[in-house]
Structure formats: structure tokens, C-alpha cells
C-alpha positions in Angstrom: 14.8 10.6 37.5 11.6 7.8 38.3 12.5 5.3 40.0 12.5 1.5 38.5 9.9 -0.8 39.3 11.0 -3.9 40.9 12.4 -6.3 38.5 12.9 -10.1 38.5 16.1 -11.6 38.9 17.9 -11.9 35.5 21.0 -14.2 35.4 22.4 -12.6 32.4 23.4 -9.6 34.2 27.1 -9.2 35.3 27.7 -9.8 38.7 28.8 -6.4 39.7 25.4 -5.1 39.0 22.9 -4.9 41.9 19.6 -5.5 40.2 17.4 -3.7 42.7 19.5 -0.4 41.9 19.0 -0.2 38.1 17.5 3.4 36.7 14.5 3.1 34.7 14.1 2.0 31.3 17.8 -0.3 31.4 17.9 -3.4 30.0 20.3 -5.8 29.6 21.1 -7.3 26.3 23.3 -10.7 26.6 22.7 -12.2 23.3 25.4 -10.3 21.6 29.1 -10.9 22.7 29.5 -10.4 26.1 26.1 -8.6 25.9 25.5 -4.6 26.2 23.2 -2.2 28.6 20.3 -0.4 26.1 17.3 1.4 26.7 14.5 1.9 24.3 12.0 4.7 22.8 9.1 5.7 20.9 10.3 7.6 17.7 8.2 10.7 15.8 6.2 7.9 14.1 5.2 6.3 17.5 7.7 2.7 17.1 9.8 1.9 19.4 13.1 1.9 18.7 16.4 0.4 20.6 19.7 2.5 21.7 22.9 1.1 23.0 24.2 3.2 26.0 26.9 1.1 27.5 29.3 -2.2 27.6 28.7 -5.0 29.8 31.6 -4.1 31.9 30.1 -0.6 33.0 29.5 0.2 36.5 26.1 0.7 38.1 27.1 4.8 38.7 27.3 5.2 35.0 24.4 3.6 34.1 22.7 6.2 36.4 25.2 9.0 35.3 24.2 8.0 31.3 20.7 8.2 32.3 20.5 11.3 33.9 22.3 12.5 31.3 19.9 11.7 28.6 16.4 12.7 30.6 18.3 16.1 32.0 17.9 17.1 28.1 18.0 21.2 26.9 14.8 22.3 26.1 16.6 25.0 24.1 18.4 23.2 21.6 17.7 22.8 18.4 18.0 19.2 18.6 15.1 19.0 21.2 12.8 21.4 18.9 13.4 19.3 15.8 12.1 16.5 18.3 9.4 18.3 19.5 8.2 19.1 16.2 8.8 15.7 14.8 6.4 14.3 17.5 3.9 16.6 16.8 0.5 16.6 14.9 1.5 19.2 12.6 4.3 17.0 11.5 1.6 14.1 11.5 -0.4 15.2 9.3 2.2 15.8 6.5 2.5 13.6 3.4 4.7 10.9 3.5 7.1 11.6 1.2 7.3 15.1 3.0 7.9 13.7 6.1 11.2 11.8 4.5 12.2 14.9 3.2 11.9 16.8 6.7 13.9 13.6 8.5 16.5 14.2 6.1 17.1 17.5 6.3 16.6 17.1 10.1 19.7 14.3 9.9 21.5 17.2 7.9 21.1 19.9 10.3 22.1 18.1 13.7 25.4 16.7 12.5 26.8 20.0 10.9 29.9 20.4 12.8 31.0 23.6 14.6 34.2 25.2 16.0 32.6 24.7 19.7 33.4 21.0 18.6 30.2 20.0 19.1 27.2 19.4 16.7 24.8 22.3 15.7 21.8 20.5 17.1 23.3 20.3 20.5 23.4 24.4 20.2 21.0 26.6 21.5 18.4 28.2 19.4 18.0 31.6 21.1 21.5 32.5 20.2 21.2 31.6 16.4 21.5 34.6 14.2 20.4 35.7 10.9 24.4 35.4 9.5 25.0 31.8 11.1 21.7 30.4 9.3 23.5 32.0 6.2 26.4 30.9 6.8 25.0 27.1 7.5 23.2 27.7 4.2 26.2 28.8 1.8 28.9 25.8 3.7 25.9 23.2 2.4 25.8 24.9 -0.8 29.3 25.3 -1.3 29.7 21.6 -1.0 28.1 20.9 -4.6 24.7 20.4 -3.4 22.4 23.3 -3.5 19.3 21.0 -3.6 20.6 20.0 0.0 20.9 23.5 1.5 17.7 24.6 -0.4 15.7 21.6 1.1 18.2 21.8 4.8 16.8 25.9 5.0 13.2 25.2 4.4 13.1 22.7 7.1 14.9 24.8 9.4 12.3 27.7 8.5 9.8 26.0 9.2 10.7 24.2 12.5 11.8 27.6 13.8 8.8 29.2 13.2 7.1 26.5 15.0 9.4 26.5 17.8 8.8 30.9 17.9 5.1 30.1 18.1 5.4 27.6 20.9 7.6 30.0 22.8 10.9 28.1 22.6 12.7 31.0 20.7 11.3 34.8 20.1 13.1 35.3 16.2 12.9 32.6 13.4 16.6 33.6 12.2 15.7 31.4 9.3 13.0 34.4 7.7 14.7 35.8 5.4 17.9 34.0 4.6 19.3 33.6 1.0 17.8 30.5 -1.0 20.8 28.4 -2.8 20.4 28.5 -6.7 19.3 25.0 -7.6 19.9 23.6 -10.8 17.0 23.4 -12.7 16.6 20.0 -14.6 14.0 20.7 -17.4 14.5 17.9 -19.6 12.8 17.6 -23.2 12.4 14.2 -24.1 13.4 14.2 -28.2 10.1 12.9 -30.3 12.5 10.0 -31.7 13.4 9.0 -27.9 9.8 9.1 -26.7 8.9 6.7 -29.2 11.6 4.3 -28.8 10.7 4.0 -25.1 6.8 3.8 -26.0 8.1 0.6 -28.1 10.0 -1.0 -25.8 7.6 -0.6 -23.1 4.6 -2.3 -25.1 7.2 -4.9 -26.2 8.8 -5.4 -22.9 5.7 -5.0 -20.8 4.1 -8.3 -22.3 7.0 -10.4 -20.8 6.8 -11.6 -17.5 8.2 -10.1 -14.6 10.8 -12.2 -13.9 12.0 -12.1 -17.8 15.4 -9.7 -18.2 14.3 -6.4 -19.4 10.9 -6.7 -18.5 8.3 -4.1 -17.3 4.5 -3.1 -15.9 2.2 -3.5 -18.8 0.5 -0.5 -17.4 3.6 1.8 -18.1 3.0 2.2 -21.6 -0.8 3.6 -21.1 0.9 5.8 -18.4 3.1 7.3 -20.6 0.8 8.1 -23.8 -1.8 9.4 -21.1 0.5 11.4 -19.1 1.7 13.4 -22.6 -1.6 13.6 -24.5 -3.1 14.8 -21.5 0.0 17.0 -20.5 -0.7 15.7 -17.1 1.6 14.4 -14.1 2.3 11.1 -12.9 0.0 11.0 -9.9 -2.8 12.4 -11.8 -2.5 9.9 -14.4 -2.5 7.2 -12.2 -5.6 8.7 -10.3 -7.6 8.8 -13.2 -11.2 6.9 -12.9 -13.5 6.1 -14.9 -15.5 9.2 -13.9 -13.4 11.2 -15.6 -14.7 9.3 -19.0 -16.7 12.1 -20.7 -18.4 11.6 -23.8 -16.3 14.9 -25.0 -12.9 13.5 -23.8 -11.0 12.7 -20.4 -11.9 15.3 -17.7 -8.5 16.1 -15.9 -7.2 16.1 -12.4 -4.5 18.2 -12.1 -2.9 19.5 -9.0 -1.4 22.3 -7.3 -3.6 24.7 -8.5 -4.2 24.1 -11.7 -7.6 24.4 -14.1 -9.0 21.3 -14.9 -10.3 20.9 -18.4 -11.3 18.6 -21.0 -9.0 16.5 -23.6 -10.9 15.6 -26.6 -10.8 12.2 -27.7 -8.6 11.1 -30.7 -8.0 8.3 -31.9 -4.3 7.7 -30.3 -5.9 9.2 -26.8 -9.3 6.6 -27.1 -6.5 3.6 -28.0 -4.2 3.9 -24.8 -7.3 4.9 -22.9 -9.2 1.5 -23.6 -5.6 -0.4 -23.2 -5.2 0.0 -19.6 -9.1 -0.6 -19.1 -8.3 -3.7 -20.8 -5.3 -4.2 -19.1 -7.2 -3.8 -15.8 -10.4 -6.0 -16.7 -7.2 -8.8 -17.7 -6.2 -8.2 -14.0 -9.2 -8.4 -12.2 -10.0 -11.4 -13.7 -6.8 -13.3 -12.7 -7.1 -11.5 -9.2 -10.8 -12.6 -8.6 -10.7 -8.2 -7.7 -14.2 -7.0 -6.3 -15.1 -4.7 -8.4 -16.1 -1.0 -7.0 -19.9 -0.1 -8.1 -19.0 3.7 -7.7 -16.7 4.9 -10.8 -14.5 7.4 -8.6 -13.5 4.7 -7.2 -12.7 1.7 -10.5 -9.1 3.5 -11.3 -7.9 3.4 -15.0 -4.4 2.3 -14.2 -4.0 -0.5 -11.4 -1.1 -2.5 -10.1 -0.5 -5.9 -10.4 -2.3 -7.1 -7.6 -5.7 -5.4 -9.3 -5.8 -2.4 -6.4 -4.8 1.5 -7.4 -1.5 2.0 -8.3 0.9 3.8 -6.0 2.9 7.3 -7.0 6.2 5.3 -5.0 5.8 2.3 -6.9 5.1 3.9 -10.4 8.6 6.0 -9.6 10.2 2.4 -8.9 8.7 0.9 -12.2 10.2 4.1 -14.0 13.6 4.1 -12.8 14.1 0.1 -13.0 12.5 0.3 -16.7 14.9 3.5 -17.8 18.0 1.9 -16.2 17.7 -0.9 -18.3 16.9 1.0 -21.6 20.1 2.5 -20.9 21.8 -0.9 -20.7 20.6 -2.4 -23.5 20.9 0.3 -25.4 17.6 1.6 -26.2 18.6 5.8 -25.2 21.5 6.8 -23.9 22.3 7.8 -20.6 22.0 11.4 -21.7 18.5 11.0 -22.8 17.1 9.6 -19.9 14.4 11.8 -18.3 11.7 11.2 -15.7 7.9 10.5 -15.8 7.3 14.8 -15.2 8.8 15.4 -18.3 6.0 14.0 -20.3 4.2 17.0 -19.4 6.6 19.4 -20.7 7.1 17.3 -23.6 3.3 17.3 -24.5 2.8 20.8 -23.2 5.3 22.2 -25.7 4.2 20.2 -28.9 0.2 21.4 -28.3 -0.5 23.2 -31.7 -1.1 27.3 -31.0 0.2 30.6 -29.1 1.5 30.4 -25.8 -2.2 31.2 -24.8 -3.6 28.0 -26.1 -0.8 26.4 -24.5 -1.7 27.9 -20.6 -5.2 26.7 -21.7 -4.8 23.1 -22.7 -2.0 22.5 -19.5 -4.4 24.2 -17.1 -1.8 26.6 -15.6 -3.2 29.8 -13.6 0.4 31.6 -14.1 1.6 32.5 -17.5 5.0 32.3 -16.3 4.6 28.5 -15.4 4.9 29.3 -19.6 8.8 29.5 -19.9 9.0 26.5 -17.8 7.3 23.9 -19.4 6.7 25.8 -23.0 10.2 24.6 -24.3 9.1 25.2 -28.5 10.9 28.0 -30.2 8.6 30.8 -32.0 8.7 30.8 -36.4 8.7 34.7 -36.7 8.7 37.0 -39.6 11.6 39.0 -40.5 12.1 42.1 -39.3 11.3 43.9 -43.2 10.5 42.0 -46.3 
């Protein structure tokens, strides 16, 4: 353990203390009752952050017992590796939202109890087996929430498998383990539904934000975009003016999927021009610069005239469907989220299931049975 560099005299410290003998990295904390030892570190996204170790009353040998302690820490825990990881690049360069999930799952993981009495992350990795992931996987599961144990073993798997090519374990136990079923929530959003909500957003989204019931103005373009478009929420919001063909709105689609073309009708040209509208309406109140390049002047903004984020359109969403529900707009069996727009426009586009794949860009004709919700009219079998 380093030794402390020499400190100054503090008079908050209790007497019993000798100053000059404090481990590294203790502070004394007398603001708070009759005050508390902590120490401080620098967490996976590079803050510092505070952690109570002791009472005031606590002798100088504990200090240094508590200290030792925490720097003499098993590099083959699983606790350590999840650190490890977490202050890596790899982890770094995640997406945000991912890098939530993986904190939560890591929170999951370390505080599974076990009958050694203490927590699994405090076990070590090299002695995990194929059945105990399992078994950590179906107890999770078991519980009522699949989603947990799904999104718990695909963190696992993939912080093992870092940890096996780092050389801090020579399996990943977590290859090969048995995914919970998760309930699949493919909501169709009734035609009659759909249109109450596209109402009461352009009614509600002229009020002003501090008005009960109100909402974003831009929330109605999003939605008629996002289901004549058959396209998801982030790639509604990141549409540009560059995307403006003559011949329609060029899409952006994600994970994979074939761009293509969405000829202009009428209804599409209408919400289209609405949020530009809406955005020239907020650029002039804002003062907004502008951008020359048109990648770059976005269709749908926020309030503050700047692009509108995915977290904040989800926020806008959930606030603007809770209170539909309230006043009694849909019920709160009908409620469904931005994504299901997509399904919603993917299953009413007129044709096979061939013209369908074609108009929502999907590669996989299987992606088919989960967004293709209309049922077939067939002939009978004989006249």
C-alpha cells in the first residue's frame, strides 16, 4: 500500500487519530453528524465518485486494515473483470444507451446471492461452469422476468469472452447457455386508434408546454412520417433535407436494411412540409444559424431549434401516451410505442408479402412474420 503524502493539520479529525499515519486516499468527512472516514474513485466513465468506509469513532488500524482490504482486490473475480471491462475502450466506444443496459445487467449479476453466502461477483471466474451460468440464467428467468436474464446472459457472454481473450479465464462458460424465451410485444396499433392519437397530437401540440395535456408540435409529423415511411423512430428524426428527392423521401433505415424511395402523395408531401414549417417557425424565434449543407438542416428539430434526440423523442412519447390514457383518448390496452408505426404501416402497404419486404427494406423475408401482421383473402379450396 503507497504511502500518504504529508498532509496539513485538519482540526476536524478526532483526536484519536494521528494524522501523519493516515493510508492514502482517506479523508475525513465532518460535515455530516459526527462526520465519517471516505475515500474517493474514478468510475468506468472517468468521474470521480465518493465511498463511505468508516465511522468517526474508528481506529487508525482499521482504516489501514479497510484499506488494504480494498487495494489487495482478486484479479479473478468476476467482480474485478466486470471492472476491468467497464474501464476499457471497448466498453468506451459503445452507444450510450448500451452502456446503461451493460451497467444494469452488471448491477444484476454482482448481487445474485449464493449458498457460499457471499455475492456471485465476489466469486471466482475460473471455477464457473457451463451448469451454474444456466442455472444463474433459469433463477432470473424464473422470477417473471425473462427480458432480465436474456439481457443479464448477454452481458455476461460478452464480458467473459473479453476476460478469456485477456487471459483472466481459459472457457467463456457463458457460450452456449440457453437464451430465456422473452415475451414478444408486437403491438398493432388499430386504424381508429392511430387516428385518434394523430388528432390529439395536432390539437394538443399547438398548446403551450406548460398547458395540461399538452405536447411537441413535432410529434404529429413524426408519427405520419414514421408510418408512411414504415420507418423507425431514429430514422425519422434523422431525416434531412437531403433526403428530399424529386421522386419522394429517400430513406435511412438501419440495421441492415435497403434503403429505398417513398413516393410523394399528397398525405406524405403535407406532414413532410409541416415539420419544415414547424422548423422554419423555430428557427425564427431561436435566432438558429442555419446549416448551408442539407445533411446537416434536419426535418424534425427540438424546441431549442437543434436536432432532436432519440431519448427525448421516447420521453415526449411516453409523457404524450400517459396522458391519452388519462383523459381518455385510448385505453390503457391500446397504448403502443413509436416502433409500432412501422409494423402498423408495413402491414397496411397494398401487395404480396414480396412488395411488402420491398417497400420496408428488409434483407430477411422472415423479418415478414414479424412485422407483416395482415391476414391473406384466399380462394376456397374448390368452387
Amino acid at each position: 500500500m503507497r504511502k500518504a503524502r504529508k498532509r496539513k493539520h485538519n482540526p476536524h479529525i478526532p483526536t484519536h487519530i494521528d494524522q501523519a499515519a493516515l493510508p492514502a486516499a482517506v479523508y475525513f468527512d465532518h460535515r455530516k453528524g459526527a462526520g465519517l472516514w471516505y475515500t474517493s474513485h474514478m468510475d468506468e466513465n472517468g468521474k470521480q465518485r465518493r465511498r463511505n468506509i468508516a465511522p468517526a469513532d474508528v481506529s487508525l488500524a482499521e482504516l489501514h486494515r479497510i484499506m488494504e482490504e480494498s487495494s489487495n482486490v482478486d484479479r479473478g473475480t468476476l467482480r474485478y473483470i466486470c471492472q476491468q471491462f467497464h474501464l476499457s475502450d471497448r466498453f468506451k466506444k459503445l452507444a450510450p444507451k448500451t452502456r446503461d443496459d451493460y451497467c444494469y445487467s452488471r448491477d444484476v449479476l454482482l448481487n445474485i446471492p449464493t449458498k457460499l453466502g457471499v455475492p456471485l461477483g465476489d466469486l471466482t471466474v475460473r471455477k464457473f461452469s457451463p451448469a451454474l451460468v444456466q442455472r444463474i440464467v433459469d433463477r432470473l428467468a424464473d422470477e417473471g422476468t425473462p427480458s432480465k436474464a436474456a439481457h443479464a446472459l448477454r452481458y455476461l457472454r460478452r464480458v467473459l469472452q473479453w476476460g478469456r481473450n485477456r487471459g483472466f479465464l481459459d472457457v467463456n462458460p457463458a457460450l452456449g447457455i440457453e437464451a430465456p424465451i422473452e415475451r414478444k410485444r408486437r403491438r398493432l396499433p388499430a386504424h381508429q386508434v392511430l387516428e385518434d392519437l394523430l388528432d390529439r397530437a395536432r390539437a394538443f401540440g399547438r398548446l403551450a408546454r406548460n398547458e395540461k395535456g399538452g405536447c411537441p408540435e413535432y410529434l404529429a409529423y413524426v408519427m405520419e412520417i414514421s408510418y408512411l415511411c414504415r420507418l423507425r423512430g431514429i430514422e425519422t428524426i434523422t431525416l434531412t433535407d437531403a433526403h428530399e428527392l424529386p421522386e419522394g423521401v429517400m430513406t435511412n433505415r438501419r440495421k441492415g436494411s435497403r434503403d429505398n424511395i417513398v413516393r410523394w402523395t399528397p398525405r406524405l408531401r403535407a406532414a413532410w412540409d409541416g415539420a419544415k414549417a414547424y422548423r422554419a417557425q423555430v428557427w425564427e424565434r431561436r435566432a438558429t444559424a442555419i446549416p448551408i449543407r442539407a445533411d446537416r438542416r434536419y426535418i424534425v428539430v427540438a424546441s431549442h431549434g437543434g436536432p432532436l434526440r432519440k431519448s427525448s423523442l421516447d420521453t415526449a412519447w411516453q409523457r404524450f401516451i400517459k396522458s391519452s390514457i388519462e383523459d381518455g383518448t385510448i385505453t390503457a390496452e391500446q397504448r403502443f410505442g413509436i416502433h409500432d408505426l412501422k409494423r402498423r404501416g408495413i402491414t397496411d402497404t397494398v401487395g404480396n408479402r414480396a412488395d411488402k419486404q420491398e417497400a420496408s427494406g428488409h434483407r430477411d423475408e422472415s423479418m415478414m412474420d414479424v412485422y407483416d401482421l395482415s391476414l391473406p383473402l384466399v380462394n376456397p379450396s374448390a368452387d
